[in-house]
VMD Tcl script that draws the C-alpha trace (Angstrom):
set ca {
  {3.16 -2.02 15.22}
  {4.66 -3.16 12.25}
  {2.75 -5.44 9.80}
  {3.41 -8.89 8.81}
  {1.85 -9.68 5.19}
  {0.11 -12.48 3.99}
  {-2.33 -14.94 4.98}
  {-2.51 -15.59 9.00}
  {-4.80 -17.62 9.45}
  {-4.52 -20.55 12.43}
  {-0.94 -18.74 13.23}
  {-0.38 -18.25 17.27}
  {-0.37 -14.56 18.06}
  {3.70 -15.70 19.94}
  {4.70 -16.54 16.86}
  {3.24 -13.85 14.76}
  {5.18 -11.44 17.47}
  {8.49 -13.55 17.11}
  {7.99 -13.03 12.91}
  {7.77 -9.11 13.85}
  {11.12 -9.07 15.83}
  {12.92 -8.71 12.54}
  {11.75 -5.54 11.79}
  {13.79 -4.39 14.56}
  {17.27 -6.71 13.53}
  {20.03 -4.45 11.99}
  {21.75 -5.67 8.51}
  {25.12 -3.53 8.31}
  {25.20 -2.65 4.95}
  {28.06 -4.77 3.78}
  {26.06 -7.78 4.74}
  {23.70 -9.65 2.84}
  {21.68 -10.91 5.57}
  {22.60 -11.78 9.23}
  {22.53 -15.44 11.04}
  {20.19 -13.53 13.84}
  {17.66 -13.57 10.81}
  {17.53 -16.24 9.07}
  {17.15 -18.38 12.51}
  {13.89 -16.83 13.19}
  {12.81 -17.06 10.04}
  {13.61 -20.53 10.48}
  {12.06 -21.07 13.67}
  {8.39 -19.96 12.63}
  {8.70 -22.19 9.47}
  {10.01 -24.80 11.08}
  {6.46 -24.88 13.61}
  {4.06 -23.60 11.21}
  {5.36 -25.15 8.10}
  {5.22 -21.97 5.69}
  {7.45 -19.94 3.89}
  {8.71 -16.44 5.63}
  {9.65 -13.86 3.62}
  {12.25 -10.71 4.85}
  {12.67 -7.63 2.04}
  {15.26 -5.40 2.75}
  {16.92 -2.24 0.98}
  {20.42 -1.11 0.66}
  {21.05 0.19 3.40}
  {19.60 -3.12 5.60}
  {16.63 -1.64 6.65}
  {13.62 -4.40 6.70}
  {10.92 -2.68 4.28}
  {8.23 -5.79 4.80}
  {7.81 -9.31 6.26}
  {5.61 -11.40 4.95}
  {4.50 -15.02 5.10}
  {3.17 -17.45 2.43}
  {3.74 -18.28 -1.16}
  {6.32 -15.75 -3.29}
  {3.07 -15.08 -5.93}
  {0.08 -14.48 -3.60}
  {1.18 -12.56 -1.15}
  {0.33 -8.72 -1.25}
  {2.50 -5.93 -0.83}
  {3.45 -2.44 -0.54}
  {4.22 -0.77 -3.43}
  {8.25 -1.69 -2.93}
  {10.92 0.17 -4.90}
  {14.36 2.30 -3.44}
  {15.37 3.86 -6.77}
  {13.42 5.86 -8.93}
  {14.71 5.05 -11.94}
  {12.24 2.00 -13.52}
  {15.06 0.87 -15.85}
  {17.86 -0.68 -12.93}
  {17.42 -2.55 -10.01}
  {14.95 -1.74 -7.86}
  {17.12 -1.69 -4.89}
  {15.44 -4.65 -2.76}
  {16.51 -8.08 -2.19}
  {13.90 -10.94 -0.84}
  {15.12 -13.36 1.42}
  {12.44 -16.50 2.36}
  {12.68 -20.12 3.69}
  {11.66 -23.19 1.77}
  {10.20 -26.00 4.23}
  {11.83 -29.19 3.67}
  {15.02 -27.90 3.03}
  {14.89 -27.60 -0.64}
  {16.48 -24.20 -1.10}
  {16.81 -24.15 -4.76}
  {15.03 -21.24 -6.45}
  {11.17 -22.03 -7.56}
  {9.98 -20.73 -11.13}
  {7.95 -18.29 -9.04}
  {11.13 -17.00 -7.35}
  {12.44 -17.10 -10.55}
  {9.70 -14.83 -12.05}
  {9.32 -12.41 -9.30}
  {13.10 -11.27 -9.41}
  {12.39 -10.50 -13.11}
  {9.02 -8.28 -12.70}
  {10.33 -6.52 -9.91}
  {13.68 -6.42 -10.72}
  {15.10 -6.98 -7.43}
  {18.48 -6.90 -6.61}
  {18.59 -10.49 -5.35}
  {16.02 -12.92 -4.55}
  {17.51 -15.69 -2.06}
  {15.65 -18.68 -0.55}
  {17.26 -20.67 2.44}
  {16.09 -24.11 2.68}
  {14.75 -25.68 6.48}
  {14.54 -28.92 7.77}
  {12.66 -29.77 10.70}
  {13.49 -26.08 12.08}
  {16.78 -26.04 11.39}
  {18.84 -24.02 8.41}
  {20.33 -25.85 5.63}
  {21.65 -24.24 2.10}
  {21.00 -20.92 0.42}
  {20.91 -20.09 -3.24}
  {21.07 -16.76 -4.36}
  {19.35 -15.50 -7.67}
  {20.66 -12.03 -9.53}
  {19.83 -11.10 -12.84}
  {22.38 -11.49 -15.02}
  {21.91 -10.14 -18.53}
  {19.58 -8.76 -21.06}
  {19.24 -11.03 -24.05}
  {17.89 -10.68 -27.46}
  {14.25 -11.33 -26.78}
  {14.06 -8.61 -24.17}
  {14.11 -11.23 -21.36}
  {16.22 -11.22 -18.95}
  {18.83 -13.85 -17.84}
  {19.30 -15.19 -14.55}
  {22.71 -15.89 -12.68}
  {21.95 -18.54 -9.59}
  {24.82 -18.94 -6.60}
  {25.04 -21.41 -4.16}
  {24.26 -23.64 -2.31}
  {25.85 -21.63 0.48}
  {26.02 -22.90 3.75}
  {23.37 -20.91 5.59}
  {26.16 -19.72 8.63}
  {28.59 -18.68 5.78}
  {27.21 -16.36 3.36}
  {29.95 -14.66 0.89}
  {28.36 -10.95 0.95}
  {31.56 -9.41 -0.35}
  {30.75 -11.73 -3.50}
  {26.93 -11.02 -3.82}
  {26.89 -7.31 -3.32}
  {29.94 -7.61 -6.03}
  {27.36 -9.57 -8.51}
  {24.78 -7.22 -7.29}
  {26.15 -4.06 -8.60}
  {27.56 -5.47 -11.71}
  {24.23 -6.56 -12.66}
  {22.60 -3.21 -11.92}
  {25.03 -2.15 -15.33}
  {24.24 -5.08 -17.13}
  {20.53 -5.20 -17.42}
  {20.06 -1.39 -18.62}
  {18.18 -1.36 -21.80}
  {20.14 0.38 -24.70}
  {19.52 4.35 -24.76}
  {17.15 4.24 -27.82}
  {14.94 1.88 -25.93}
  {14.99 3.69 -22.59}
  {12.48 6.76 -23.63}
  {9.23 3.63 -23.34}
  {9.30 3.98 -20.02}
  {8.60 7.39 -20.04}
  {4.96 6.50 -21.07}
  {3.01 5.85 -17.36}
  {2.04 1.85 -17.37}
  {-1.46 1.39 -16.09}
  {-3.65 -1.35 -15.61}
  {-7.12 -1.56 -16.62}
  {-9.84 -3.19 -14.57}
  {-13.72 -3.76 -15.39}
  {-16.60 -5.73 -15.18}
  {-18.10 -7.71 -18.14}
  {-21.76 -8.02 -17.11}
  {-24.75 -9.19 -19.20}
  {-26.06 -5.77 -20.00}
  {-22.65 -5.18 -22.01}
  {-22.69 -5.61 -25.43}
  {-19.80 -4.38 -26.41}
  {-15.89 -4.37 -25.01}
  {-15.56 -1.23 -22.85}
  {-12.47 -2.54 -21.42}
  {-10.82 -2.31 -25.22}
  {-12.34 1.27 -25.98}
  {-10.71 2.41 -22.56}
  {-7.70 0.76 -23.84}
  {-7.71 3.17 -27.26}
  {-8.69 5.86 -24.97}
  {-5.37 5.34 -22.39}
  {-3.04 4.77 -25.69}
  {-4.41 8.33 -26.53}
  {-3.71 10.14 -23.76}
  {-0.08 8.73 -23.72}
  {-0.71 5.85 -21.06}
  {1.27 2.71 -21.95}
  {-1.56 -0.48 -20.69}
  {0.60 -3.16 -19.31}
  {-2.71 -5.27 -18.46}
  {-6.18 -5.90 -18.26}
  {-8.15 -7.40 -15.98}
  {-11.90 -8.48 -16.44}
  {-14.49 -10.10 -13.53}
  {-17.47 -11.38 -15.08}
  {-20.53 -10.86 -12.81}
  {-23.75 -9.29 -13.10}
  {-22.92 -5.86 -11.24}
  {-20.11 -4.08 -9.37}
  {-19.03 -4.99 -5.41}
  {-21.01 -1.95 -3.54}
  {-17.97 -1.83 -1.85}
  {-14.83 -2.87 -3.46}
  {-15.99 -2.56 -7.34}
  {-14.34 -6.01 -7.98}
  {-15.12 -9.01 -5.75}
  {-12.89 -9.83 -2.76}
  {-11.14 -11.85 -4.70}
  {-10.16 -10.36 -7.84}
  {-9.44 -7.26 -5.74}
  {-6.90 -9.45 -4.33}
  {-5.69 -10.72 -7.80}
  {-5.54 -7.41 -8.79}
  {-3.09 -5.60 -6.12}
  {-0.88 -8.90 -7.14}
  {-1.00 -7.45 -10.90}
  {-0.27 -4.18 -9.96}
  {3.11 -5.20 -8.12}
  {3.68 -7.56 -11.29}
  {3.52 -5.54 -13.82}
  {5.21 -2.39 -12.35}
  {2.06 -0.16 -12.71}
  {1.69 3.13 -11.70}
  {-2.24 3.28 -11.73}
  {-4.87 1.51 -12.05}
  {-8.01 3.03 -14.19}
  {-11.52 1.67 -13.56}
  {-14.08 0.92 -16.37}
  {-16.50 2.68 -14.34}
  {-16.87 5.59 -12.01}
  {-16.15 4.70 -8.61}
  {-17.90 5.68 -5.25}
  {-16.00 7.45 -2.58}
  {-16.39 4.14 -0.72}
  {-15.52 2.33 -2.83}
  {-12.57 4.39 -3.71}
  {-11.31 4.03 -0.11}
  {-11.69 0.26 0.43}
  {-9.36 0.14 -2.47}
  {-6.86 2.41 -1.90}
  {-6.97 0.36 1.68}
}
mol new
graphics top color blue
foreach p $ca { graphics top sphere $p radius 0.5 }
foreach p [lrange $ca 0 end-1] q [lrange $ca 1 end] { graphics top cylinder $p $q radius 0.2 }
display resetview
């Protein structure tokens, strides 16, 4: 059975089944999204109230489904192209309730870290589809950030895919980085994670920092849980282990090294 993502708590099992459907829709791959879609993502916002969210590759296929917000939902590990320095090949597609479909800052933000091709939120009304706007990066600027080009409001039954998929591969040239910066992402990005407990004096978490630098690991971020001694079973508390699968999608890591030595347990409730 193919999962749905996110928090589902309080949702009727009908309705999770209706949100797994879509796995099974076909997007030709000239098309950006298809009507079929978006009205069943529509329909289960429209009764429970939250956002759905549909992430698709190239070549249509549906890669995940999700519901809740854009920033705390956790995913698979979700890129189509190896190389780390274009567009990672996926677009998002999820509803706003009350029709609003303007792009969020969080939208915003998650098209940058994961470079997606496209990240597109369709507004609904009472359970019914009303505008689309379409984000796609546009260009890099002289900060290192990255610009962002928004379309729309499209009317949700007329969606100009010629034009996207146009903007879409335009900006996969755009937003390369200029050869002499491309070699830093040759260096693996990691995250660190550790406990700060009241036997520590001394920050472990920035001599394992030095110690990743040496070895040729580039640390992207750190994350720190203050409590007197590790989960027996997930290292980090349920929640920060939570946090920290969100940072690892963020940030683009490839690993994530542990300020202590794990159990085999506890090794396999986190790889879970």
């Amino acid at each position: 059975m193919n999962q749905i993502h996110g928090n589902l708590t309080g949702i009727r099992k009908t309705l999770i089944e209706k949100l797994e459907s879509i796995y099974d829709m076909q997007t030709g791959r000239a098309q950006f999204c298809t009507p079929e879609m978006l009205e069943a993502m529509a329909a289960f916002t429209g009764t429970t109230g939250r956002e759905a969210m549909v992430y698709l590759d190239r070549g249509g296929q549906v890669l995940a489904v999700a519901v809740g917000d854009q920033d705390r939902v956790s995913l698979p590990n979700l890129r189509s192209r190896r190389s780390q320095e274009r567009l990672s090949g996926i677009r998002c597609i999820h509803t706003h309730p009350g029709g609003d479909s303007r792009l969020s800052d969080v939208d915003i933000q998650s098209l940058k870290k994961l470079k997606m091709d496209a990240m597109a939120a369709v507004g609904v009304r009472q359970g019914a589809l009303t505008t689309m706007h379409v984000g796609i990066l546009d260009s890099r600027l002289p900060s290192g950030d990255i610009s962002v080009m928004i379309g729309g409001p499209y009317k949700a039954t007329h969606i100009p895919d010629a034009g996207l998929w146009a903007e879409i591969e335009a900006a996969d040239l755009r937003i390369r980085p200029p050869e002499s910066q491309q070699t830093k992402r040759e260096r693996e990005r990691v995250v660190l994670a550790g406990i700060d407990g009241p036997e520590k004096d001394y920050d472990s978490l920035e001599e394992l920092a030095d110690l990743a630098d040496t070895a040729g690991l580039d640390v992207v971020y750190t994350l720190r849980q203050v409590r007197d001694k590790p989960d027996s079973a997930t290292y980090l508390g349920f929640g920060k282990m939570r946090e920290l699968a969100l940072d690892v999608q963020a940030w683009d890591a490839d690993a994530v090294i542990f300020d202590d030595e794990l159990s085999p347990a506890q090794i396999r409730n986190l790889e879970q």
